[in-house]
C-alpha positions in Angstrom: 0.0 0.0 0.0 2.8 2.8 1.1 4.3 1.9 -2.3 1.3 2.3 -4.5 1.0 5.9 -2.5 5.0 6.3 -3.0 4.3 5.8 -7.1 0.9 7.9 -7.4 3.0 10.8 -5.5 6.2 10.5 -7.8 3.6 10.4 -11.0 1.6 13.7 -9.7 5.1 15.3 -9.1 6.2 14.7 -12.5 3.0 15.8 -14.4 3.0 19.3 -12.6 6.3 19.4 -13.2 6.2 19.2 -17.2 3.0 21.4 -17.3 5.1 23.9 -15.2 7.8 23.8 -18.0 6.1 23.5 -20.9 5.4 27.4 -21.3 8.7 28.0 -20.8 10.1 25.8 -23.2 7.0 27.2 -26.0 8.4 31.1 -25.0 12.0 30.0 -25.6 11.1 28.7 -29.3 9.1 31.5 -30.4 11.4 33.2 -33.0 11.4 37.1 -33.0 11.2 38.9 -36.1 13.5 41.5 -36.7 13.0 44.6 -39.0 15.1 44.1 -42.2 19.1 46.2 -41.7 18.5 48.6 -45.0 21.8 49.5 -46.6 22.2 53.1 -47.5 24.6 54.8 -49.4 26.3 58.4 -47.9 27.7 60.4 -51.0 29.9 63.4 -49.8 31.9 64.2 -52.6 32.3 68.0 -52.9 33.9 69.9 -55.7 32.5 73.6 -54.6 32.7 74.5 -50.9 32.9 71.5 -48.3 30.7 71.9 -45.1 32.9 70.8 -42.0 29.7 69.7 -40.6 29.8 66.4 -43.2 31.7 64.5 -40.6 29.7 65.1 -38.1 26.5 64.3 -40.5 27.7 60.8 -41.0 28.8 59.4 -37.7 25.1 60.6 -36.9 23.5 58.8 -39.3 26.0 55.5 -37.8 24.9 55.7 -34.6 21.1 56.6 -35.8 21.3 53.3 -37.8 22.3 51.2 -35.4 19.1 52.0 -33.3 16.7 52.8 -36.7 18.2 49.2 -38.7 19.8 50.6 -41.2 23.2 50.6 -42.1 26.0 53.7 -43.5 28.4 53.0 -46.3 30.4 56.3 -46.8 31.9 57.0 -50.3 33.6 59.7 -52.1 34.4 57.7 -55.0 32.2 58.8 -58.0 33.0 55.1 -59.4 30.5 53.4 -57.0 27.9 54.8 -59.1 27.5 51.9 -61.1 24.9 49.4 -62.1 26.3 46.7 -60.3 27.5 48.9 -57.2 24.1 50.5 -56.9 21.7 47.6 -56.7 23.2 47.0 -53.2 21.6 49.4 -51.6 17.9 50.6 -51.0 18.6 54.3 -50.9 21.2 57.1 -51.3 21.9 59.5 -49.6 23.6 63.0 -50.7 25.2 64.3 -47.6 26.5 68.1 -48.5 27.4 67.1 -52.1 28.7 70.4 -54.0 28.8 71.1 -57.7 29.7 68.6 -60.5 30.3 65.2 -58.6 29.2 62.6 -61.2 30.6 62.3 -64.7 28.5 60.7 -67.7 28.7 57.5 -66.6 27.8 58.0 -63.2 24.9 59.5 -63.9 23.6 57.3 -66.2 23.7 54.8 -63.4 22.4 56.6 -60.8 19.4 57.3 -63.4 19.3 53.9 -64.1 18.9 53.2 -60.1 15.7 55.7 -59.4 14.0 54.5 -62.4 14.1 50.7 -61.2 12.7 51.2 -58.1 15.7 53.1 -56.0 15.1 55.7 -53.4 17.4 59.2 -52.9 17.6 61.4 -49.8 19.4 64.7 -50.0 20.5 66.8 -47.2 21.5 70.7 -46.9 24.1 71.2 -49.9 22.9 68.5 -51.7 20.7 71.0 -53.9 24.3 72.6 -54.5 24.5 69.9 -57.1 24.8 68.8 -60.4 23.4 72.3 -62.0 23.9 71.4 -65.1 22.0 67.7 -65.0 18.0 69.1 -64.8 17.2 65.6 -63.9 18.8 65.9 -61.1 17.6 69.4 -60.4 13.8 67.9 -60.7 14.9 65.3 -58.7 16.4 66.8 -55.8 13.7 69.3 -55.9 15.1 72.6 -56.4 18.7 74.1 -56.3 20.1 76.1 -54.1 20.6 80.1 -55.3 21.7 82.2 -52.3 21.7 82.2 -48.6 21.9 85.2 -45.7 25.6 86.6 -45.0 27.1 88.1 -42.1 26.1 85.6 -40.3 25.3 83.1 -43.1 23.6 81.0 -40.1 21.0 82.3 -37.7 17.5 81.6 -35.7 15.0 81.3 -37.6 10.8 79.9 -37.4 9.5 77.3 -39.9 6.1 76.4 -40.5 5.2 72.7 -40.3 2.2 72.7 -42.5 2.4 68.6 -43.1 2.4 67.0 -39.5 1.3 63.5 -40.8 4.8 62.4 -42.8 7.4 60.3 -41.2 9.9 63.4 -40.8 7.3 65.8 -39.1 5.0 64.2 -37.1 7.4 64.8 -33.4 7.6 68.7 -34.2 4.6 71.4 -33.3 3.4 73.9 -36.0 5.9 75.8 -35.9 10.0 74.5 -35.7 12.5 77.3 -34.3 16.0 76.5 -34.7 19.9 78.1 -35.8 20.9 77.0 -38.8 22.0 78.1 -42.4 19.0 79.1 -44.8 18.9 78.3 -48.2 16.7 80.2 -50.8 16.4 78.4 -54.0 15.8 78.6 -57.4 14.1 75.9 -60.0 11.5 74.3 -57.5 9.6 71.5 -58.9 5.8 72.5 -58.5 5.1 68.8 -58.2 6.9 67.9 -54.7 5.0 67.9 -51.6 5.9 70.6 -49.4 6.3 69.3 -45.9 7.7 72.9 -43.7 7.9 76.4 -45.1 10.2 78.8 -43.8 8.6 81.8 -42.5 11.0 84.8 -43.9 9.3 87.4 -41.4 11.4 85.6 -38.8 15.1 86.1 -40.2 17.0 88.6 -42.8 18.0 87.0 -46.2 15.1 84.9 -47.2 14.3 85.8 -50.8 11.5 83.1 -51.8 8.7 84.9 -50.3 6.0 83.2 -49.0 6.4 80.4 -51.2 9.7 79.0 -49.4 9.8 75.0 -48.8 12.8 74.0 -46.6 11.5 70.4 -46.6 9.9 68.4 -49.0 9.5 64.9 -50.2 8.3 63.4 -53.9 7.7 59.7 -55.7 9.7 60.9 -58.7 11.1 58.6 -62.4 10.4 55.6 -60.0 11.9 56.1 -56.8 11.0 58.1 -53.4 12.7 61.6 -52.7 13.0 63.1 -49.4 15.1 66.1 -49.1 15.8 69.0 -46.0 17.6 72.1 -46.1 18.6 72.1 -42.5 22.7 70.3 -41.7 24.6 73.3 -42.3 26.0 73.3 -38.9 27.8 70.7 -36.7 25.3 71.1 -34.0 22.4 70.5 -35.9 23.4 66.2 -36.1 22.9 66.6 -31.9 19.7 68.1 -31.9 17.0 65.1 -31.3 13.9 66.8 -33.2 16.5 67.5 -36.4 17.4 63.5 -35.7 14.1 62.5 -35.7 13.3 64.9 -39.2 16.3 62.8 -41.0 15.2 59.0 -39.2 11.7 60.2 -40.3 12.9 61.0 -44.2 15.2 58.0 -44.3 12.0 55.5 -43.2 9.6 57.4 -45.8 12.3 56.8 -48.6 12.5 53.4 -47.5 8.8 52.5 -47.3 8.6 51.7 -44.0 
């Protein structure tokens, strides 16, 4: 008798003990799913003036990626712009590119890239570009054509009149920050204007009411996000100018 209660005991013990673990061992199989590492290709080839604030721009975007799942590949080589090259990655990014930095070839390529289904992101200088390549121009969105002097950089307000994008939706109606103000020249009438900067607020604005700082576009086959703001060093710490390029970045790459 003590043994049959010795077994029935031992059998209880072991039946609460694999219901007990079985949960665990379910949780510890369940895979997570991890949001795709997007590889995105910084361009910072300047042949005009070179912002020291370039540097600064990419290690940014590094340490942005590692938390946002992307990943930075810096070049200066106008050679990477090739069909083969290209295809690696699902956007590019102009970082502060100035003048002519792509030869026939290259551009070709890069054309090639947009219409099958790439994605480009430019940033500050990157409308100092390419001024004789209107593709580009209509690409980028506009070039730039002037900006205020003595101090080129200054406070200024911006008018957020798009609060639903990807870039915008963590700022208020109005964005109030130092940095170097581009007018331009050339804008395409078909991007979608995202912030406007209000020239009441600062000296040297020369667009008028009609001033886009930041803007985005589906344009030849690929998405276009560009911002005029990156001028300075300090703008890469500021978390509402991090959360603008994160925001631009994401929309460029569908997510």
């Amino acid at each position: 008798m003590k043994t049959h209660v010795k077994f029935i005991a031992f059998l209880l013990f072991c039946i609460s003990f694999t219901g007990s673990s079985q949960p665990q061992m379910q949780e510890e199989n369940i895979e997570v799913k991890k949001e795709e590492m997007a590889q995105i290709l910084v361009f910072t080839k300047t042949m005009g003036y070179r912002h020291k604030s370039i540097e600064k721009g990419v290690e940014t975007l590094k340490i942005l990626g590692k938390e946002n799942s992307f990943s930075i590949t810096q070049t200066e080589d106008s050679l990477q712009f090739n069909d083969t090259n290209l295809k690696k990655y699902d956007l590019i990014l102009f970082l502060s590119t100035t003048m002519d930095v792509l030869g026939a070839d290259q551009e070709q390529a890069f054309k090639n890239y947009i219409n099958n289904g790439g994605n480009y992101m430019g940033i500050h200088a990157a409308s100092d570009t390419e001024y004789d390549w209107p593709w580009y121009g209509k690409l980028v969105g506009a070039y730039f054509t002037s900006h205020p002097n003595d101090p080129n950089v200054r406070v200024a307000k911006m008018n957020v009149v798009n609060r639903q994008h990807l870039s915008t939706s963590h700022l208020n109606d109005t964005w109030e920050r130092n940095d170097e103000w581009y007018n331009y020249k050339n804008i395409n009438p078909d991007m979608e204007v995202l912030i406007y900067l209000d020239e009441t607020s600062y000296e040297g604005g020369t667009n008028g009411d009609n001033h886009p700082i930041a803007w985005y576009h589906e344009f030849d086959g690929g998405r276009v996000f560009y911002t005029g703001g990156g001028h300075t060093e300090e703008s890469y710490d500021e978390p509402d100018f991090q959360k603008h390029l994160v925001g631009g970045i994401n929309y460029c790459l569908g997510r």
